[in-house]
N, C-alpha and C positions, 0 to 999 in steps of 0.2 A: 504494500500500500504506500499510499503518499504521504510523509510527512514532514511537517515546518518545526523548524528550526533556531529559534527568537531568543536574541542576544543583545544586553547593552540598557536592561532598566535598570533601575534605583535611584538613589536620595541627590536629589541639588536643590539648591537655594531657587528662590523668584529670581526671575533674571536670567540666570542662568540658562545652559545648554544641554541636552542628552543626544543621543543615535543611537536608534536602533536594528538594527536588520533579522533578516528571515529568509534562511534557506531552504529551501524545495527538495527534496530527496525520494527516492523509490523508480518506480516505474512507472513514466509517464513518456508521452509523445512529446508534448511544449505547453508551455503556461501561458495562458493568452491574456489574463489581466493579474494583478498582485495590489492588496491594498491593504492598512491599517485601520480599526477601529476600537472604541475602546468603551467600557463600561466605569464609568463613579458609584463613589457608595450613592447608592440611593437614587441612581439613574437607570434608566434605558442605554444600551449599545448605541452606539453612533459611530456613522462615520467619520473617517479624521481625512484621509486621503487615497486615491487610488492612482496607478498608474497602468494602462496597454501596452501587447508588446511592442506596440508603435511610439510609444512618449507621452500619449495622452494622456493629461493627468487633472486631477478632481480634486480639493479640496473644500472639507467645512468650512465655511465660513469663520468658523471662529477663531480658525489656525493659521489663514490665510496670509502671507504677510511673514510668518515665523517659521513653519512648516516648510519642510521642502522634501518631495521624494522619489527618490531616483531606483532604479533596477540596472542590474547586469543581467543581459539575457545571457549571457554563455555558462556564467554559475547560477541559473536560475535564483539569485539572490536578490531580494528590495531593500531597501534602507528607510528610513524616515529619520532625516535631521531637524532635531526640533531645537527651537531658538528663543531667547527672550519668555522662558516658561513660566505659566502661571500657578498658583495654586488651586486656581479651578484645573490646570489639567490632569491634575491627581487623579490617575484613572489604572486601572489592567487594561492595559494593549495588547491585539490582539491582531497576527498577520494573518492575512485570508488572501488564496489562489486560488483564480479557476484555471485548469488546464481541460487541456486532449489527454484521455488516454490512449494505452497502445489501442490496434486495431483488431489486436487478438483478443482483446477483452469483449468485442462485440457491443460494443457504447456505442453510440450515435451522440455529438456533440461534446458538451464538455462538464465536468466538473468540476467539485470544488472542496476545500480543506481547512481547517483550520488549527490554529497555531495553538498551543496551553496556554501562552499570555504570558506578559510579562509586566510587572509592578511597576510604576512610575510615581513619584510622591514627591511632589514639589511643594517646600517649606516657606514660608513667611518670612 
């Protein structure tokens, strides 16, 4: 099976900076989009950012501006470098891929995976 690989949370101050990334591994054809989102106490999942294996890329709203996230298609790897962090962004990040699997699987189209998540907690 396919699984992600999410490296790069923990503790900084407001203000400050984290990166994180999320590698792809198993048996897969190609990953056609990769993105981050994440859950607060006492929220809903949301999206933070996605990227295509084209470049196209999505951002919330609220990260816009600080947020930046880039992929290497050849190590199936994303990153999200996040900047200027808040303490609302205090959340479990979570990297999500859709891929192609192989053709021996008999899938038609694509699916998708997600990452254990990793802790981010940004201090006052």
């Amino acid at each position: 099976q396919v699984q992600l690989v999410e490296s790069g949370g923990g503790l900084v101050q407001s203000g400050g900076s984290l990166g994180l990334s999320c590698a792809a591994s198993g048996s897969f054809r190609s990953v056609i989009i990769m993105g981050w989102y994440r859950r607060a106490p006492g929220k809903q999942r949301e999206m933070v950012a996605t990227i295509t294996s084209g470049g196209n890329t999505n951002y919330a709203d609220s990260v816009k501006g600080r947020f930046t996230i880039s992929r290497d298609n050849a190590k199936n790897t994303v990153y999200l470098q996040m900047n200027t962090l808040k303490p609302e962004d205090t959340a479990v990040y979570y990297c999500n891929v859709g891929y192609i699997p192989k053709a021996e699987t008999g899938i038609v189209g694509y699916l998708e995976v997600w990452g254990q998540g990793t802790l981010v907690t940004v201090s006052s």
